[in-house]
N, CA and C atoms as a LAMMPS dump frame, in Angstrom:
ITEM: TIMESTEP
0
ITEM: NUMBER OF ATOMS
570
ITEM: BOX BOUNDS ff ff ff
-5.0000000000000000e+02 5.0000000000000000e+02
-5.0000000000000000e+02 5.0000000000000000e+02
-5.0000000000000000e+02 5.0000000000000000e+02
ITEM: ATOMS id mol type element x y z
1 1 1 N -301.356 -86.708 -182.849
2 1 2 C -301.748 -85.805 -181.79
3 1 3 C -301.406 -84.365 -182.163
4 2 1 N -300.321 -83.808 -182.491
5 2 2 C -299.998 -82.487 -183.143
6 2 3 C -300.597 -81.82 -183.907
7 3 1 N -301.603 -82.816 -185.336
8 3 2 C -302.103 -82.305 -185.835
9 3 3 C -303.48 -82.02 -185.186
10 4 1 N -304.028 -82.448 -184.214
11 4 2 C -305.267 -82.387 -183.874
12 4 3 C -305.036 -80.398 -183.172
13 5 1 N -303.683 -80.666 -182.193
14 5 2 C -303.549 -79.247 -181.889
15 5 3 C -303.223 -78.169 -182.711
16 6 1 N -303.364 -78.54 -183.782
17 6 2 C -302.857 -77.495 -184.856
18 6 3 C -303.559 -76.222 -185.427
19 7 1 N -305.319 -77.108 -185.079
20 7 2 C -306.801 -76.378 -185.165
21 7 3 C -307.123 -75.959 -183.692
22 8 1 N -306.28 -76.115 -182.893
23 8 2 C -306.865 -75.849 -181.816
24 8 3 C -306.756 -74.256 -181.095
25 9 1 N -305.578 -74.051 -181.476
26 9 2 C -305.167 -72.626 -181.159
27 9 3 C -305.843 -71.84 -181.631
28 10 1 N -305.663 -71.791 -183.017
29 10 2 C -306.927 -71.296 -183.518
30 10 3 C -308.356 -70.78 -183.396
31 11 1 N -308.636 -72.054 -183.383
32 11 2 C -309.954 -72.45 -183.223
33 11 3 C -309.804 -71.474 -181.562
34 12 1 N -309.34 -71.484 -180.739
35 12 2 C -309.609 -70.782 -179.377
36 12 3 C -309.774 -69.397 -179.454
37 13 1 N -308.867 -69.197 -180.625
38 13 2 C -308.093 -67.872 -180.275
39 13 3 C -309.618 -67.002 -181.247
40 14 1 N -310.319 -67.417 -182.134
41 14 2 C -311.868 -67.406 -182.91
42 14 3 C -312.879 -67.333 -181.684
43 15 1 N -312.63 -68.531 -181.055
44 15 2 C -313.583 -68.21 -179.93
45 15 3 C -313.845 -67.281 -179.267
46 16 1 N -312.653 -66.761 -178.96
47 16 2 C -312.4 -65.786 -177.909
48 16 3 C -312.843 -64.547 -178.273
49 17 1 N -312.085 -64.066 -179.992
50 17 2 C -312.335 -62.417 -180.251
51 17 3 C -314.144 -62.995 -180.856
52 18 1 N -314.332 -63.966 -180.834
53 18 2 C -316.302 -63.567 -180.725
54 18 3 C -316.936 -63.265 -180.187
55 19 1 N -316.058 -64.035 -178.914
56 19 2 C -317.004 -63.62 -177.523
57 19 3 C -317.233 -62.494 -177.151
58 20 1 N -315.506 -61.751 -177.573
59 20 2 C -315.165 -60.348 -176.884
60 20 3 C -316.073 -59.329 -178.164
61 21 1 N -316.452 -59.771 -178.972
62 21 2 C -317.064 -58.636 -180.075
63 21 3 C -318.714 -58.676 -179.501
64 22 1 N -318.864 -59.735 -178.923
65 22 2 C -320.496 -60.3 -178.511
66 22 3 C -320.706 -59.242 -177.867
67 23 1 N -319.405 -59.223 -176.609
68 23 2 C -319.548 -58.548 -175.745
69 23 3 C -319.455 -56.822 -176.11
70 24 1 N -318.904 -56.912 -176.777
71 24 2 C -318.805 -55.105 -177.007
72 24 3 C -320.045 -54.817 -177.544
73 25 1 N -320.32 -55.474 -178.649
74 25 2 C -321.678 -55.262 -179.688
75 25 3 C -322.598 -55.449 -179.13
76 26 1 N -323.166 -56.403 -178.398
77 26 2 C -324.175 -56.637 -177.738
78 26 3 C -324.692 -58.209 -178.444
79 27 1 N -326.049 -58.468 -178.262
80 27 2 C -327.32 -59.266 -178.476
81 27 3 C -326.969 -60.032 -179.342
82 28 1 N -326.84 -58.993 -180.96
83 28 2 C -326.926 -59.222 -182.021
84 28 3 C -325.764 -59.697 -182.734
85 29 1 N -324.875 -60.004 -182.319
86 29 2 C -323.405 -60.582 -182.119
87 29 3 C -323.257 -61.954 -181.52
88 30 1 N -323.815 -62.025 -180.39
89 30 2 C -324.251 -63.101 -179.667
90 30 3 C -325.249 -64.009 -180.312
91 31 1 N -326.323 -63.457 -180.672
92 31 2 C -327.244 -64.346 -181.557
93 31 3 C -327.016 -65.025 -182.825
94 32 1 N -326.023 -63.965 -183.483
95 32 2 C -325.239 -64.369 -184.779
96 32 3 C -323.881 -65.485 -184.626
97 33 1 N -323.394 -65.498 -183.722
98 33 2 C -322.966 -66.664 -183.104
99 33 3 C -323.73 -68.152 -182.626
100 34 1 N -324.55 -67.776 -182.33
101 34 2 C -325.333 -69.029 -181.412
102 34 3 C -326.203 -69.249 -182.93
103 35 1 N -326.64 -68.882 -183.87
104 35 2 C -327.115 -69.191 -184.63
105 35 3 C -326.526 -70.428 -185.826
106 36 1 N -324.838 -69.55 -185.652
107 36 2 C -324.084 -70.675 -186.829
108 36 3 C -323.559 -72.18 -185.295
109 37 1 N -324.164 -71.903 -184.35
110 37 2 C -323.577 -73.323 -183.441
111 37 3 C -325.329 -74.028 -183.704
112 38 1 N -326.41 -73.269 -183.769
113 38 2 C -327.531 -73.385 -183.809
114 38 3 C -328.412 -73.284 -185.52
115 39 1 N -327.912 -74.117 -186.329
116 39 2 C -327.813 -73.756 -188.258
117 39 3 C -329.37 -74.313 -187.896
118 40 1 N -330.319 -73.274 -189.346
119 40 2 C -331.302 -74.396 -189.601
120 40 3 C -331.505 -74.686 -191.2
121 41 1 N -330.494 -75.495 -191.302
122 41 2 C -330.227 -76.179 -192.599
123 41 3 C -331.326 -76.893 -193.187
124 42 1 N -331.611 -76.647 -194.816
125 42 2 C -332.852 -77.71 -195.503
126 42 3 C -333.513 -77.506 -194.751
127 43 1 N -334.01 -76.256 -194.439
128 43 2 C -335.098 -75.31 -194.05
129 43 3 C -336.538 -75.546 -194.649
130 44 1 N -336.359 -75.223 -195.706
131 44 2 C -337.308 -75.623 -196.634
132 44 3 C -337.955 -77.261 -196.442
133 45 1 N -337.214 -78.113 -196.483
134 45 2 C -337.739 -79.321 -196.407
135 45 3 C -337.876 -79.839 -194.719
136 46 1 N -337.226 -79.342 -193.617
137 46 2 C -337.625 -79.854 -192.393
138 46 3 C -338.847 -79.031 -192.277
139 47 1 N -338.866 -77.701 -192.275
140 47 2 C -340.687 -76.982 -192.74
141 47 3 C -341.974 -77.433 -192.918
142 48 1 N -341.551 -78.506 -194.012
143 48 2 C -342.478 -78.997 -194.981
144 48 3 C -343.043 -79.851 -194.053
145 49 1 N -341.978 -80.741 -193.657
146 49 2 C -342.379 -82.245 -192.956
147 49 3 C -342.365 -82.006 -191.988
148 50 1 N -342.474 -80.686 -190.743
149 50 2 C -342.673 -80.756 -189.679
150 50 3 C -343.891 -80.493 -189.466
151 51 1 N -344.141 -79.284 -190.632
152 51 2 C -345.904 -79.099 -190.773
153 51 3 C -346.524 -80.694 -190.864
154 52 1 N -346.587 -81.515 -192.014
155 52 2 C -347.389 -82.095 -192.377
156 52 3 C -347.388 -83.351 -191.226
157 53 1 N -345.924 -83.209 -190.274
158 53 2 C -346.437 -83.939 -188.788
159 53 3 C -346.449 -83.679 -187.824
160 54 1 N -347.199 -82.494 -187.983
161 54 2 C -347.598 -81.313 -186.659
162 54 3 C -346.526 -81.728 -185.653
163 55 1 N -345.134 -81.311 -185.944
164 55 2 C -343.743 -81.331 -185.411
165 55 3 C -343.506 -80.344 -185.07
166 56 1 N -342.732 -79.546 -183.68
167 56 2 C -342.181 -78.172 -183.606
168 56 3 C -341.233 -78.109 -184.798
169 57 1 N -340.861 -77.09 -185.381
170 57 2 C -339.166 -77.576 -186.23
171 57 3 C -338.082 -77.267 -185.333
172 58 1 N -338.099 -76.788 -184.498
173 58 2 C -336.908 -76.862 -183.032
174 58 3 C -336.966 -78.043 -183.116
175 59 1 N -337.82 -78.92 -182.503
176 59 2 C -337.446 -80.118 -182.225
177 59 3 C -337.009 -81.109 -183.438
178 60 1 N -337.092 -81.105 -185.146
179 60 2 C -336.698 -81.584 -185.899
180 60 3 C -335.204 -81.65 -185.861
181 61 1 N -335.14 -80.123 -185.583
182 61 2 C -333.037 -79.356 -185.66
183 61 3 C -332.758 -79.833 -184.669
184 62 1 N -333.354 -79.811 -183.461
185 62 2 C -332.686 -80.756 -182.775
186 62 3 C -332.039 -81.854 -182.783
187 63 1 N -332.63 -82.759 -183.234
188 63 2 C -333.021 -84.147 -183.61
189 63 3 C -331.848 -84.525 -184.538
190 64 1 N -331.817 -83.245 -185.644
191 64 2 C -331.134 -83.544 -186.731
192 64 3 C -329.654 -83.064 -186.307
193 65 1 N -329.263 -82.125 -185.584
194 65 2 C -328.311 -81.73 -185.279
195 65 3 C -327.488 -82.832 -184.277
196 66 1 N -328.017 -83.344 -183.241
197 66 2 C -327.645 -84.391 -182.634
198 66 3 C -326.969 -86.017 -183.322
199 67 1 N -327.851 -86.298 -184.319
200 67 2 C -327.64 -86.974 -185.254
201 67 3 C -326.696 -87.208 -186.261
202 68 1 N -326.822 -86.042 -186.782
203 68 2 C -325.901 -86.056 -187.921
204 68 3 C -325.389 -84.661 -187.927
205 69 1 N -325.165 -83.676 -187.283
206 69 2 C -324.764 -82.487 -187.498
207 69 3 C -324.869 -82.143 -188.848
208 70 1 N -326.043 -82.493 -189.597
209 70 2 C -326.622 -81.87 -190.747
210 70 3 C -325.933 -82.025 -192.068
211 71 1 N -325.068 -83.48 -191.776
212 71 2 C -324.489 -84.215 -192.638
213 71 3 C -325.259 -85.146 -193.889
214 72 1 N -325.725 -84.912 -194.445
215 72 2 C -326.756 -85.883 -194.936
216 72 3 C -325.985 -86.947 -195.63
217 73 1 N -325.085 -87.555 -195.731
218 73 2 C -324.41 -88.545 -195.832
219 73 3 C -323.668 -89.42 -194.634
220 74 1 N -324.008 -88.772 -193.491
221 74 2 C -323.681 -89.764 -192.402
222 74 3 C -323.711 -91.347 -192.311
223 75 1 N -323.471 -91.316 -191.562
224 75 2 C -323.521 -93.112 -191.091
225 75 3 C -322.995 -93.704 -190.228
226 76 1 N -323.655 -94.233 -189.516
227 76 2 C -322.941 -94.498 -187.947
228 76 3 C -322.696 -96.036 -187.743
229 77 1 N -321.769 -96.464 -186.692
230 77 2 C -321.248 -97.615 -186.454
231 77 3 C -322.526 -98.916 -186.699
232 78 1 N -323.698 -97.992 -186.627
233 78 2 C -324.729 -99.345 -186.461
234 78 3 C -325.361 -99.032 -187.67
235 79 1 N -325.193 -98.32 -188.605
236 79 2 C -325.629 -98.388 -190.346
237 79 3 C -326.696 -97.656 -190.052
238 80 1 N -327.2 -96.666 -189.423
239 80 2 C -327.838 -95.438 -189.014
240 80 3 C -327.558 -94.473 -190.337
241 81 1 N -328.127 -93.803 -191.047
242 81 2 C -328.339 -93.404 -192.245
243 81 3 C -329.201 -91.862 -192.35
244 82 1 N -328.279 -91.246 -192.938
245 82 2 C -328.732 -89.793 -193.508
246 82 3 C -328.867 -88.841 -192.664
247 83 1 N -329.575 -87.537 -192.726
248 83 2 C -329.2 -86.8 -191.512
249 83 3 C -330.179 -87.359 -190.466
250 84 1 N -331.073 -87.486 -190.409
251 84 2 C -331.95 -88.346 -189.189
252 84 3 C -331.371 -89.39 -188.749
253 85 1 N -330.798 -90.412 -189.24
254 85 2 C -329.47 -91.399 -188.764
255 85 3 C -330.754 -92.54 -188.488
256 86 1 N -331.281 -92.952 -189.534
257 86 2 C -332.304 -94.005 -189.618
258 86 3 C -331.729 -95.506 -189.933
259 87 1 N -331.627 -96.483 -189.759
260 87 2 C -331.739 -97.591 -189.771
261 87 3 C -332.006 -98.185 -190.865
262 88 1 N -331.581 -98.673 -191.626
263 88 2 C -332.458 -99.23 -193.252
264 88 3 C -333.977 -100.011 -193.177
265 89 1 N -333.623 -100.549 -191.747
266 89 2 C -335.371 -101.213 -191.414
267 89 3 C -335.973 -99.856 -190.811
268 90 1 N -335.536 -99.453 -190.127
269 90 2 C -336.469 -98.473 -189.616
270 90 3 C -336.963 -97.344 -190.857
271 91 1 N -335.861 -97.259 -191.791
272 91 2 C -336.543 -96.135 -192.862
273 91 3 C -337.682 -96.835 -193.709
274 92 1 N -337.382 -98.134 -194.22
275 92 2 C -338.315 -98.854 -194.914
276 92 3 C -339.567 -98.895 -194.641
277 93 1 N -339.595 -99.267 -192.968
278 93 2 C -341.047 -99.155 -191.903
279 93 3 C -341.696 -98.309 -192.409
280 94 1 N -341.431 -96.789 -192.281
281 94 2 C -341.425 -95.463 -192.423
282 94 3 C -342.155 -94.863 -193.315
283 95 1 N -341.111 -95.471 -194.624
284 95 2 C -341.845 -94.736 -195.925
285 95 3 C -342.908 -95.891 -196.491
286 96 1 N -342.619 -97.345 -195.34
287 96 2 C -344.352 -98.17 -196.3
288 96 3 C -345.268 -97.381 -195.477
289 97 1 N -345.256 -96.982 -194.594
290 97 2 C -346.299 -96.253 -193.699
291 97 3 C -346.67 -94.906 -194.185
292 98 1 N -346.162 -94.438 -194.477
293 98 2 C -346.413 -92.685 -194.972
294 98 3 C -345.161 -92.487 -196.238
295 99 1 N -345.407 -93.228 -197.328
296 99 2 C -345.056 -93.171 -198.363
297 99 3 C -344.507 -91.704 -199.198
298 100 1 N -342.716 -90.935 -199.079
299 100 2 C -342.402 -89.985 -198.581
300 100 3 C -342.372 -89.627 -200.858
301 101 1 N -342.725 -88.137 -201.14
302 101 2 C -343.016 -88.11 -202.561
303 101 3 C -341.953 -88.82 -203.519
304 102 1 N -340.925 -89.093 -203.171
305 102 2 C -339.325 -89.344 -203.557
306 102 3 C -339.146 -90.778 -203.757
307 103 1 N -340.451 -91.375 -203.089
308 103 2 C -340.659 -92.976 -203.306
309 103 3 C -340.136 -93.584 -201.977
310 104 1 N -339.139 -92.592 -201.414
311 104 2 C -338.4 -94.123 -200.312
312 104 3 C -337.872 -94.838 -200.685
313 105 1 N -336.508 -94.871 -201.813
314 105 2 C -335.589 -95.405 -202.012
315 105 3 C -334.389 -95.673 -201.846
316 106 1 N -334.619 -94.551 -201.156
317 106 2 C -332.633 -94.068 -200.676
318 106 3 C -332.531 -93.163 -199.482
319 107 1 N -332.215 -94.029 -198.564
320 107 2 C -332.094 -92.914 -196.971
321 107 3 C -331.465 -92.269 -196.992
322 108 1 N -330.306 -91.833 -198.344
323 108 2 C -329.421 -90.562 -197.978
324 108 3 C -330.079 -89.285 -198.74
325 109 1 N -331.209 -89.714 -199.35
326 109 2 C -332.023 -88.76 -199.707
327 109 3 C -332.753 -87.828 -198.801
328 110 1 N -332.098 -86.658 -198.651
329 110 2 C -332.365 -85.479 -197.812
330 110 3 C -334.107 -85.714 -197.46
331 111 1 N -335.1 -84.852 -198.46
332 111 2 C -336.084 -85.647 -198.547
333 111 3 C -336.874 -86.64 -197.938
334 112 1 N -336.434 -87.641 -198.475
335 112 2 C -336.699 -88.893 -197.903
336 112 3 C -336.554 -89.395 -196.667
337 113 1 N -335.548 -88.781 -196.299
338 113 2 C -334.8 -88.98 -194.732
339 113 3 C -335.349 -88.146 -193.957
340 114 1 N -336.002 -86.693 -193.83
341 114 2 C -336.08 -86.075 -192.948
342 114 3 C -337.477 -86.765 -193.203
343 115 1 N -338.741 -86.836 -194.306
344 115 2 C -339.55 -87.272 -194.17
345 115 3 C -340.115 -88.852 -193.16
346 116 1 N -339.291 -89.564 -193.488
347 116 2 C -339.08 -90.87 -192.413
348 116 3 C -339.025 -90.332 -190.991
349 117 1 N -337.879 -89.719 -191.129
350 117 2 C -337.807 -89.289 -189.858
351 117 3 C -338.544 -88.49 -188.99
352 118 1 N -339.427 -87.559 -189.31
353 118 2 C -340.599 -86.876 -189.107
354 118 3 C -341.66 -87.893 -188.614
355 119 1 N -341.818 -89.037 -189.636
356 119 2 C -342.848 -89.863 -189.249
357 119 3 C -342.5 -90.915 -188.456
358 120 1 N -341.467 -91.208 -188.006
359 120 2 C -340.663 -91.702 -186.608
360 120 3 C -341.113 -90.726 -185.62
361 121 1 N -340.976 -89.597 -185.637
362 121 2 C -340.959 -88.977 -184.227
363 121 3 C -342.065 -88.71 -183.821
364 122 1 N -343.314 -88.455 -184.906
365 122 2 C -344.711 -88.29 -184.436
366 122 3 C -345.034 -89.509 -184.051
367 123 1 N -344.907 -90.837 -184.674
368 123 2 C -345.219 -91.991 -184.263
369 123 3 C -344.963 -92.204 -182.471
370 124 1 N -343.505 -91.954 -182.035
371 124 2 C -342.827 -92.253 -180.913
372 124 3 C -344.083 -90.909 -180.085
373 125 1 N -343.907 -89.831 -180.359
374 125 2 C -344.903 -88.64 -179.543
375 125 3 C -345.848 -88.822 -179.194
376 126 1 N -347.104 -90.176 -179.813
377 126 2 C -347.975 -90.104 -179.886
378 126 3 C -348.42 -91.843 -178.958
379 127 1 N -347.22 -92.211 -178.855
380 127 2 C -347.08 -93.583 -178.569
381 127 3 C -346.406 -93.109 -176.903
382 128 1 N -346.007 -92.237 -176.563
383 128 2 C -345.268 -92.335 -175.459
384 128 3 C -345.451 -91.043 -174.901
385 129 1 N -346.014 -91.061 -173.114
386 129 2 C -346.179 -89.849 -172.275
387 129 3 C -345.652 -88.408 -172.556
388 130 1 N -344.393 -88.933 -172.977
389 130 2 C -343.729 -87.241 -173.027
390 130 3 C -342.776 -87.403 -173.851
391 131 1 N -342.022 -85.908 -174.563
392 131 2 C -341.167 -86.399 -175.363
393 131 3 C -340.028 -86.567 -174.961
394 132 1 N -339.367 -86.495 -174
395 132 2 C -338.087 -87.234 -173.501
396 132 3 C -338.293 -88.916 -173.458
397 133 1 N -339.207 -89.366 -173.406
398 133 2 C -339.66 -90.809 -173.416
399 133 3 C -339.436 -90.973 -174.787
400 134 1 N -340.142 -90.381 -175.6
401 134 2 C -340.288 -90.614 -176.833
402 134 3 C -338.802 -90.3 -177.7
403 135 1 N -337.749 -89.629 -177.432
404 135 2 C -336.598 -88.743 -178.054
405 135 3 C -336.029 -90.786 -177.409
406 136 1 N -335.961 -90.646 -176.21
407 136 2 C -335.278 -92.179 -175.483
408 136 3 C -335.477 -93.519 -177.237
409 137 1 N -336.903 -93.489 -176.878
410 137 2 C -337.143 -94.813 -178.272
411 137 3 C -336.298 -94.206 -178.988
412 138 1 N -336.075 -92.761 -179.719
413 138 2 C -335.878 -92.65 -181.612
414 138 3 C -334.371 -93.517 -181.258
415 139 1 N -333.805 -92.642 -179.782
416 139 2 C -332.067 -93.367 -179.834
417 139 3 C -332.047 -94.754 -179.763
418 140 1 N -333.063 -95.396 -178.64
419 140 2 C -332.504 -96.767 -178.393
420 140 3 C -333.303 -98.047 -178.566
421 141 1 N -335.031 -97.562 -179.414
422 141 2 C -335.717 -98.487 -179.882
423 141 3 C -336.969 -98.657 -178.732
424 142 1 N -337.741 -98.738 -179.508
425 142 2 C -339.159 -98.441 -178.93
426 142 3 C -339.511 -99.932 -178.102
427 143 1 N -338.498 -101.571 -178.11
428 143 2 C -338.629 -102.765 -177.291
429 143 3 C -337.557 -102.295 -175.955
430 144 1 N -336.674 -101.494 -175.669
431 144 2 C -335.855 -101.323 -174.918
432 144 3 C -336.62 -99.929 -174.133
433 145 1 N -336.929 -99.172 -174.373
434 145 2 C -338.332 -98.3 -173.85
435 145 3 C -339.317 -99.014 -173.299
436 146 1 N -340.019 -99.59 -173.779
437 146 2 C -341.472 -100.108 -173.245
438 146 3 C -341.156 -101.611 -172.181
439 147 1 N -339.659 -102.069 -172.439
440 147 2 C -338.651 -102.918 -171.078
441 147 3 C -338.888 -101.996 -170.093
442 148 1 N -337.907 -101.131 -170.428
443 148 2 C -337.473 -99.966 -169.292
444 148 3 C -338.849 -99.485 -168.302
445 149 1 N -339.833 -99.316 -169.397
446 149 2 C -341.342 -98.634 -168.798
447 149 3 C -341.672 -99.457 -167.734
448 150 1 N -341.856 -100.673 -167.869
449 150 2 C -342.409 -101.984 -167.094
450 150 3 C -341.295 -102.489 -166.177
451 151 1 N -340.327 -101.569 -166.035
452 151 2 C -339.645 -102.421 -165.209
453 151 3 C -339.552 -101.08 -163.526
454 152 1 N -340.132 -101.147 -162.757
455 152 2 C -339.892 -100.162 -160.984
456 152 3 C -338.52 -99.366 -161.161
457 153 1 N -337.627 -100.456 -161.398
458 153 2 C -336.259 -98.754 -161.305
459 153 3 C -336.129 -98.257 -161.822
460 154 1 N -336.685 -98.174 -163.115
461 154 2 C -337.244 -97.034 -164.155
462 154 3 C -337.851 -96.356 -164.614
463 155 1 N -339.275 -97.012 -164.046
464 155 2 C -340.707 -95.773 -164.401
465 155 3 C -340.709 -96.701 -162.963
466 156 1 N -341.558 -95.465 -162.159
467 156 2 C -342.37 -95.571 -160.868
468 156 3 C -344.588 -95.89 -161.719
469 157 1 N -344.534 -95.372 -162.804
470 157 2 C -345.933 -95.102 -163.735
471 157 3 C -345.962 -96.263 -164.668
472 158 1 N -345.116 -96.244 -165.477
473 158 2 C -345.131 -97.131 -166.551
474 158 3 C -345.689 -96.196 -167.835
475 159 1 N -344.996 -95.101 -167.485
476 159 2 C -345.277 -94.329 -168.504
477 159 3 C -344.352 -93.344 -168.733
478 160 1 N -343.724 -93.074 -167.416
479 160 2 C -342.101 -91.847 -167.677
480 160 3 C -341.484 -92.351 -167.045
481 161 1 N -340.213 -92.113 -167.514
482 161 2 C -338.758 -92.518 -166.679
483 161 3 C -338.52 -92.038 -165.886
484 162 1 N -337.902 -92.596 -164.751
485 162 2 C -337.162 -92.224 -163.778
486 162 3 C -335.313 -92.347 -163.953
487 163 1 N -335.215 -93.159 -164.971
488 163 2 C -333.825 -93.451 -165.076
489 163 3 C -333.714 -94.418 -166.595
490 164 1 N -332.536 -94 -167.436
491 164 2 C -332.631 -94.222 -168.29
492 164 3 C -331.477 -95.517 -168.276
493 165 1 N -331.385 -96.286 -168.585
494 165 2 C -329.719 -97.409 -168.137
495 165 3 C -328.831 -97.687 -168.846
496 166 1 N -328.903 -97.107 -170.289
497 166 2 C -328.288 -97.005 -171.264
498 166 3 C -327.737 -95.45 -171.405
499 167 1 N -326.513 -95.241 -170.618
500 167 2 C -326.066 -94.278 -171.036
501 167 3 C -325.632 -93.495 -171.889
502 168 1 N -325.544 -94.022 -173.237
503 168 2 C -325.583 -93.214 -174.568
504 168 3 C -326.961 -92.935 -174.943
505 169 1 N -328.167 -93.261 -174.094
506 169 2 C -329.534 -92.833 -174.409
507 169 3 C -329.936 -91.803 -173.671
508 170 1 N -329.201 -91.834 -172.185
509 170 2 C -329.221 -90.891 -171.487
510 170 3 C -328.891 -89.513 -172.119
511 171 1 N -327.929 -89.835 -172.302
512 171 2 C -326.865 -88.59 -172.702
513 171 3 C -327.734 -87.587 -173.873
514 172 1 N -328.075 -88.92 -174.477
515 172 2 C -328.548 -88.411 -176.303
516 172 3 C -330.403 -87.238 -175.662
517 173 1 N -330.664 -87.892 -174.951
518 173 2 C -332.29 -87.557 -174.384
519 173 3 C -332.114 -86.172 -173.725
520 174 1 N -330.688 -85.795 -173.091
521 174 2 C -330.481 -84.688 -172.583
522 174 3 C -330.096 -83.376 -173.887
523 175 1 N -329.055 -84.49 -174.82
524 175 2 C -328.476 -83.227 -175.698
525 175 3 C -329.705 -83.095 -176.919
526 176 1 N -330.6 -83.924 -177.229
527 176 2 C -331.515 -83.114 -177.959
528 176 3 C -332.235 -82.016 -176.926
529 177 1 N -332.549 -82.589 -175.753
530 177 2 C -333.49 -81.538 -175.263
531 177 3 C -332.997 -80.234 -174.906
532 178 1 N -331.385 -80.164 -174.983
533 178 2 C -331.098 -78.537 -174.595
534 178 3 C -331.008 -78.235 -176.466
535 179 1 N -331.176 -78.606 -177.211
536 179 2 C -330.951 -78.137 -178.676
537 179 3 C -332.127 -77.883 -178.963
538 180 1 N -333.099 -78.669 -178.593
539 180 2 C -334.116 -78.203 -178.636
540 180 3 C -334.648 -77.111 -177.855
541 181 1 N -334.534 -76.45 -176.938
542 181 2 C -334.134 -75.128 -175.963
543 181 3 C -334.024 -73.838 -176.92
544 182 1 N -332.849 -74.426 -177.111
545 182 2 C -332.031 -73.868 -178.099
546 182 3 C -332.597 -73.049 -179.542
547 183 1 N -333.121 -74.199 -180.004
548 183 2 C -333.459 -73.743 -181.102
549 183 3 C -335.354 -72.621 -181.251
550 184 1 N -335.564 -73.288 -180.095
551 184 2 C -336.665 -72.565 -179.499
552 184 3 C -336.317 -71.176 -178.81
553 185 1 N -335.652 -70.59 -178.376
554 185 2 C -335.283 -69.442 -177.986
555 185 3 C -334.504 -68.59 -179.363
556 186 1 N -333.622 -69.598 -179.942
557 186 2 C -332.772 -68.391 -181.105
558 186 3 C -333.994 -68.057 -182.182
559 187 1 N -334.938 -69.394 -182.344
560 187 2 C -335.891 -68.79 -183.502
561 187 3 C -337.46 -69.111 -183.097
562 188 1 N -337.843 -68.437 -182.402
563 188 2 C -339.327 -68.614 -181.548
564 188 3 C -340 -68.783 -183.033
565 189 1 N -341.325 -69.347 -182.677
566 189 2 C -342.274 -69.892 -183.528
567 189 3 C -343.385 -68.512 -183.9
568 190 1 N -343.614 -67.663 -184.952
569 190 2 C -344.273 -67.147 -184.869
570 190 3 C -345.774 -67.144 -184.3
């Protein structure tokens, strides 16, 4: 426990004279802040593959930031993989479907991974009413979605939610969509 508070003072006491410089300086202080909480890392390659799946790239950084905080060696309790945090079946799906230049051999391949993952999210966009529906599948699987759809205390339509019942899907459907906000206001789309 001590050591956890050890970064913490710190870490506050950083917070604070940023805020207070934001505040003296103005905008451009503030933006330069919200930018390093708001990174758009492998720029170049989320670019590439957001173009070629007519993707906002807000919503990629989103996606990716939520995920893996732009770790590309991640890996999560359920073997979720690379910075998109793909699935070994779900990446495989992926790259036999839209075959990514890198071959699709290795999900910790930057590359490879955001490419999969790109073609996950257009798939889910194009498959589902809206993209909070669709952000719901990438977290919790496109058979637990299309349950949820068909079931009254959850879609009134059978097409958007009213309530999500998996609260780590909840949660996840909210924090991409303010990152995605986010990343749409610090770097508007020309």
């Amino acid at each position: 426990m001590k050591k956890r508070r050890r970064w913490l003072l710190p870490l506050l006491a950083a917070v604070t004279v940023l805020s207070a410089a934001a505040a003296l300086k103005g905008p451009e202080i503030g933006g330069w802040i919200l930018r390093q909480l708001y990174p758009r890392r492998f720029s170049e390659t989320v670019g590439r593959e957001a173009r070629e799946f007519g993707l906002p790239e807000g919503l990629v950084y989103a996606v990716i930031r939520a995920e893996s905080g732009f770790d590309p060696k991640a890996r999560s309790g359920a073997g979720a993989m690379g910075l998109m945090q793909l699935t070994g079946e779900t990446f495989r799906w992926m790259a036999e479907e839209h075959p990514p230049e890198n071959g699709g051999q290795d999900p910790y391949d930057t590359d490879d991974n955001v490419h999969c993952g790109c073609a996950l999210l257009r798939r889910l966009l194009d498959h589902y009413a809206s993209p909070e529906v669709a952000l719901a599948a990438y977290n919790a699987g496109m058979g637990n979605v299309d349950r949820w759809l068909s079931e009254p205390e959850h879609s009134g339509d059978g097409r958007l939610l009213t309530s999500i019942p998996f609260p780590e899907t909840a949660a996840y459907v909210k924090k991409v969509t303010k990152n995605w906000r986010a990343y749409e206001k610090l770097y508007p789309s020309k």
